[in-house]
FIDREN-777478 format. One record per residue (C-alpha): x, y, z; residue in one letter. Coordinates in steps of 0.25 Angstrom, whole numbers. Each point is the difference from the previous one (the first is absolute). Layout:
BEGIN
+-------+-------+-------+--------+
|     X |     Y |     Z | badren |
+-------+-------+-------+--------+
|     X |     Y |     Z |      a |
...
+-------+-------+-------+--------+
END
This chain:
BEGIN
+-------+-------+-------+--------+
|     X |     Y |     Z | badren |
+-------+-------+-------+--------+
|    27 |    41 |    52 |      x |
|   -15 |    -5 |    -6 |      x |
|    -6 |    10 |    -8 |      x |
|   -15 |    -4 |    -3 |      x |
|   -12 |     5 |    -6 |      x |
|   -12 |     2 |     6 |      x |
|   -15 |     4 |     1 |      x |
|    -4 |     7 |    14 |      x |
|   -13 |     8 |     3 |      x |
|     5 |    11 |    -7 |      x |
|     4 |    -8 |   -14 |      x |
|    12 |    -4 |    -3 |      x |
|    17 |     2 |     2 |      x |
|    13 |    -6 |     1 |      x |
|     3 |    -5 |    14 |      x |
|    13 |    -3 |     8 |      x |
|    -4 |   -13 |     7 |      x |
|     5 |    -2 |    13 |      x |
|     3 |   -10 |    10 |      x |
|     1 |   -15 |     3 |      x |
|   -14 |    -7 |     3 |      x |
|   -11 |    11 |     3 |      x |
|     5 |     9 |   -14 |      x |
|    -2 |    14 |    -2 |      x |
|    -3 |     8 |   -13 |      x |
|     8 |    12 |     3 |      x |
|    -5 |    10 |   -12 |      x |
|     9 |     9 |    -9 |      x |
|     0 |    10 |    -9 |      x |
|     4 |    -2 |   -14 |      x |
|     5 |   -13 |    -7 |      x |
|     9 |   -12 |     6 |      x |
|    12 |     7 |    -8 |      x |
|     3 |    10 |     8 |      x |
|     4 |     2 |    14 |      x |
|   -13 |    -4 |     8 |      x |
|    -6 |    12 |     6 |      x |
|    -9 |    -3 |    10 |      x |
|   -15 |     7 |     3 |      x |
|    -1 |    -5 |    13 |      x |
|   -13 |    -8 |    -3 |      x |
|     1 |   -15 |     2 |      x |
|   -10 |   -12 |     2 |      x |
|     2 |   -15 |     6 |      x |
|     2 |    -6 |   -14 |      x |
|   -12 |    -9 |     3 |      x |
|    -9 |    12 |     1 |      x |
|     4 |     4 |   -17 |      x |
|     0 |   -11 |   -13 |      x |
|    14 |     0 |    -6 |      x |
|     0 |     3 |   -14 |      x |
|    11 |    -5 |   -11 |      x |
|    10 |     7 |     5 |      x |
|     4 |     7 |   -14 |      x |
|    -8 |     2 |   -12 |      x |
|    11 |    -5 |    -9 |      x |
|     0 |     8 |   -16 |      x |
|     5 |   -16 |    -6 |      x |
|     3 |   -12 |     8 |      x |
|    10 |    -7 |    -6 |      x |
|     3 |   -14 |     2 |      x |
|    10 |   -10 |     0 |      x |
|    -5 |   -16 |    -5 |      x |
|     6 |   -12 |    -1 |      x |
|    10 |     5 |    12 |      x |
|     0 |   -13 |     9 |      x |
|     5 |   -11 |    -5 |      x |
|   -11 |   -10 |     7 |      x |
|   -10 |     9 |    -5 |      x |
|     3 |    -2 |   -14 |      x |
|     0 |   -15 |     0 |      x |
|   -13 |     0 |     9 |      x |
|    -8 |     8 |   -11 |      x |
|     6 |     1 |   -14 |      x |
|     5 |   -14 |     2 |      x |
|    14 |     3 |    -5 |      x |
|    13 |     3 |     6 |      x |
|     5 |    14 |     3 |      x |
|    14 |    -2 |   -10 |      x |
|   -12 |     0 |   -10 |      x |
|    -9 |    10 |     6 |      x |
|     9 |    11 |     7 |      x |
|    -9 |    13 |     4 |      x |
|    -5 |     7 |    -7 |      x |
|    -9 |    14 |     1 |      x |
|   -15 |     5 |     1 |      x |
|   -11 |    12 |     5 |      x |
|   -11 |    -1 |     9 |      x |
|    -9 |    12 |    -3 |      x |
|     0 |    11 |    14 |      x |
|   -16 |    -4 |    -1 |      x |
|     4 |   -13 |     4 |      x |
|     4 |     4 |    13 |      x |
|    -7 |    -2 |    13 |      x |
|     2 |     2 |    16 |      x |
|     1 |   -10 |    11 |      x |
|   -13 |    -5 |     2 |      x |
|    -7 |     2 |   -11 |      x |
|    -6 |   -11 |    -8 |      x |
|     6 |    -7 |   -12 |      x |
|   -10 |     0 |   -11 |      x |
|    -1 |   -12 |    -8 |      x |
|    -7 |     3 |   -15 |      x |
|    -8 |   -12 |    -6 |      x |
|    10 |    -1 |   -11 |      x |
|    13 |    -4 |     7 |      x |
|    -2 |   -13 |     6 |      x |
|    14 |    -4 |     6 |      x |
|     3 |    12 |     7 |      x |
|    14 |    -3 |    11 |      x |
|     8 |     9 |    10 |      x |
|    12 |     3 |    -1 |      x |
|     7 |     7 |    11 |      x |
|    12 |     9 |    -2 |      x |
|     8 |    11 |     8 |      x |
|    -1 |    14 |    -9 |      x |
|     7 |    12 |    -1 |      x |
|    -4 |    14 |     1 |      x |
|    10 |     9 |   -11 |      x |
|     2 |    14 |     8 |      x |
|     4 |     7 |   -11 |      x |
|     1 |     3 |   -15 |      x |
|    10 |    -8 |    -6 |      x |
|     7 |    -9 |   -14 |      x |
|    12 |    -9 |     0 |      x |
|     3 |    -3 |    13 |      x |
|    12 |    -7 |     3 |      x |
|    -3 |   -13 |     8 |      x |
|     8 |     5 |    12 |      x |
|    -7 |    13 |     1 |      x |
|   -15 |    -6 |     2 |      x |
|     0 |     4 |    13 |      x |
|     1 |    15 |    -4 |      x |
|   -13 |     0 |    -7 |      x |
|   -10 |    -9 |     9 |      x |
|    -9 |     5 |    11 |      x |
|    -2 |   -12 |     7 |      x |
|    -6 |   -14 |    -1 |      x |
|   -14 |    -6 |     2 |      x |
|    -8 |   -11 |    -5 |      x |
|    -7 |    -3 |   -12 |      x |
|   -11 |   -12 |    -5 |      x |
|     1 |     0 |   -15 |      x |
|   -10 |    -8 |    -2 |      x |
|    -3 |    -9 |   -13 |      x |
|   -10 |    -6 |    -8 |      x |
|    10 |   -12 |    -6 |      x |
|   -13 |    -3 |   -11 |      x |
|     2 |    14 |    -6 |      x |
|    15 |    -1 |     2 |      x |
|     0 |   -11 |   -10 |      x |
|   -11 |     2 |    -8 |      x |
|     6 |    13 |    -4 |      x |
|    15 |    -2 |    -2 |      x |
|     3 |    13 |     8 |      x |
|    -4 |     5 |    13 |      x |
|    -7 |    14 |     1 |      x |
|   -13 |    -5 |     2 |      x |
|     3 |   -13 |    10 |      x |
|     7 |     7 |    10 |      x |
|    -7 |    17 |    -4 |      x |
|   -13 |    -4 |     3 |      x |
|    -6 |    11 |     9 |      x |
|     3 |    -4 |    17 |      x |
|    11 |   -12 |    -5 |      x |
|     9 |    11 |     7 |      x |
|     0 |     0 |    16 |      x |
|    10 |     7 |     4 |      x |
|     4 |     3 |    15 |      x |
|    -1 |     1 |    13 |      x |
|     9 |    12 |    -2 |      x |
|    15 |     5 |    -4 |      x |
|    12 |    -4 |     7 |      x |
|    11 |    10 |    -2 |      x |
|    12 |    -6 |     7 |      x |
|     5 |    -7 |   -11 |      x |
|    10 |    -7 |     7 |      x |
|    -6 |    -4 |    11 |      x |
|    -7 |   -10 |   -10 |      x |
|    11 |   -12 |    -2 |      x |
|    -1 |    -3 |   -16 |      x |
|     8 |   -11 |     2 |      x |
|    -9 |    -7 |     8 |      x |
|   -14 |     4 |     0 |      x |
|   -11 |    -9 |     4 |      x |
|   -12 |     1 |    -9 |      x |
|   -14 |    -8 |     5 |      x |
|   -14 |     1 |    -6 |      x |
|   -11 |    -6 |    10 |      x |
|   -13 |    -5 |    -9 |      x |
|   -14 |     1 |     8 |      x |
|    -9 |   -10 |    -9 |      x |
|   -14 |    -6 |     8 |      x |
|     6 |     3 |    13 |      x |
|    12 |    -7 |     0 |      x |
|    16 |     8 |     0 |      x |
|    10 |    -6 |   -11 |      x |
|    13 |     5 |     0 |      x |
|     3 |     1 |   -14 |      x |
|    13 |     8 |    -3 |      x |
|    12 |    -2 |     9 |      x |
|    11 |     6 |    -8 |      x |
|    12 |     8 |     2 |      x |
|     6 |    13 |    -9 |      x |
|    14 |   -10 |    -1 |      x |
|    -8 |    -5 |   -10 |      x |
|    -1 |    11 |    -9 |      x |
|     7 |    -3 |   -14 |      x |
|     1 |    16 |    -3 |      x |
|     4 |     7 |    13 |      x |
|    -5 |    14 |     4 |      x |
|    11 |     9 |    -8 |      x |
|    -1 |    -9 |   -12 |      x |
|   -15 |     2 |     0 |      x |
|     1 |    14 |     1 |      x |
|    10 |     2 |   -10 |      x |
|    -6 |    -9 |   -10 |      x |
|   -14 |     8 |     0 |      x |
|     8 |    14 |     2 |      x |
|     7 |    -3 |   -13 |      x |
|   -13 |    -1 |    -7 |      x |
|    -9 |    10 |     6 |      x |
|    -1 |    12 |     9 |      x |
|    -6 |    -2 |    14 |      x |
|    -5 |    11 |     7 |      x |
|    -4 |     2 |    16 |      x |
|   -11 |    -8 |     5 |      x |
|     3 |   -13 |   -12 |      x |
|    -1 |   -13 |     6 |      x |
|     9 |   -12 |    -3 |      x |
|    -4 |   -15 |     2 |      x |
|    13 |    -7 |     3 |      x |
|    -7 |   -14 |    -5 |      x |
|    -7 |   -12 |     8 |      x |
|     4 |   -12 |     6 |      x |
|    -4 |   -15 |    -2 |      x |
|   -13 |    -3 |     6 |      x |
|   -11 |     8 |    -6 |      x |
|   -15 |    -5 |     0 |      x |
|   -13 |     2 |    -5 |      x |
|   -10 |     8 |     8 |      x |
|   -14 |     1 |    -1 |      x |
|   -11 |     9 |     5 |      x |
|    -2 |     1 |    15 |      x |
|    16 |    -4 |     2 |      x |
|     8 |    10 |     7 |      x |
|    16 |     0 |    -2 |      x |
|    10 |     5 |     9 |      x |
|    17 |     2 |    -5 |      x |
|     8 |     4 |    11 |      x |
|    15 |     6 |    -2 |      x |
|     6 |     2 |    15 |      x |
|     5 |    14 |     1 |      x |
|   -10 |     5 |    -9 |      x |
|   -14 |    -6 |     2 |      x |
|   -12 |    -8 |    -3 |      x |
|    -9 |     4 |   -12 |      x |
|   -14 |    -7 |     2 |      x |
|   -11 |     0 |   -10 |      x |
|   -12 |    -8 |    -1 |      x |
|    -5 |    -5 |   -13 |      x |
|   -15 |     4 |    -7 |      x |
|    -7 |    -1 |   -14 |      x |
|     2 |    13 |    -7 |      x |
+-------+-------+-------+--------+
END
């Protein structure tokens, strides 16, 4: 199932969405963790604007998890950098659509596409074969960067928090299993003067810390609650974008989050 969040003529709502090619916001009562209950109002989904699917209380974030990634920015190897933790502020978070904003002070700002899990309930130490028992579902995540503040600052809140440097989307899947972790393709498609680079052509077989461990490691340090969001780490192939770009990750099974790219 897709849950989404949406804003129709009447405001806004979590939304079923339905179907194959022509998609259906299929609205519903309440929150994505329950049982959806259904109002019996629905739109084409290309008559509503998709929203962030969730409005996470901390996004938390997994670096350094793709060994390529590692050596294609900090230059090292990953037996001398292995992952490691950070936040993205929840003000960071955007919807499909909506624009990147790129401040005047961060001047090498990249993508990074990732696959990101929804936490569906309150939860602390979870054993790494029992991640399933406390995600909602999967969608997609650009955490963007500004590599200049990154290593300016020696730390990352304000590279990777800057307000909009979180798009998140198009919506939650939440048949887990029907998402093969083994082998997971992960594409970001960069839109720069007209011309469509594939940029990222990855795969989650890559991953140095696999979905149980990553939950595990976090969960022994803090609590997350419903709605949190984890990013699972990037892929080689990240790239500079500028104003007027527009970058598109595609994960099959959950999506294609899009956002163009603008001067805050």
């Amino acid at each position: 199932m897709r849950f989404g969040r949406i804003a129709h003529p009447d405001g806004m709502s979590f939304a079923v969405i339905d179907g194959d090619q022509d998609l259906i916001a299929k609205e519903v009562e309440g929150t994505p963790f329950t049982a959806p209950a259904y109002t019996g109002r629905e739109w084409p989904l290309a008559d509503v604007k998709l929203l962030a699917p969730m409005l996470p209380g901390k996004v938390v974030a997994i670096g350094r998890n793709y060994a390529d990634h590692v050596a294609e920015v900090f230059k090292e190897s990953a037996e001398h950098l292995p992952p490691t933790l950070f936040l993205k502020p929840s003000t960071a978070v955007v919807g499909p659509g909506n624009p990147i904003r790129i401040p005047d002070f961060a001047t090498k700002v990249e993508f990074e596409g990732e696959l990101a899990v929804v936490v569906s309930k309150p939860c602390k130490n979870v054993k790494a074969a029992d991640w399933k028992s406390v995600v909602l579902g999967f969608t997609i995540v650009n955490d963007v960067s500004s590599r200049d503040l990154q290593f300016a600052d020696g730390q990352w809140a304000r590279a990777k928090g800057i307000d909009t440097f979180c798009p998140l989307g198009p919506w939650i899947e939440t048949d887990i299993d029907s998402v093969n972790l083994d082998s997971l393709p992960i594409k970001a498609r960069l839109t720069h003067e007209g011309q469509t680079a594939l940029k990222q052509d990855s795969n989650s077989d890559q991953m140095i810390m696999k979905m149980g461990e990553i939950i595990e490691f976090i969960t022994a340090s803090m609590t997350l609650l419903p709605g949190d969001v984890i990013c699972t780490g990037s892929p080689a192939g990240t790239a500079a974008m500028s104003p007027g770009d527009f970058i598109e990750i595609e994960i099959p099974g959950i999506g294609k989050l899009g956002n163009p790219v603008a001067r805050a």
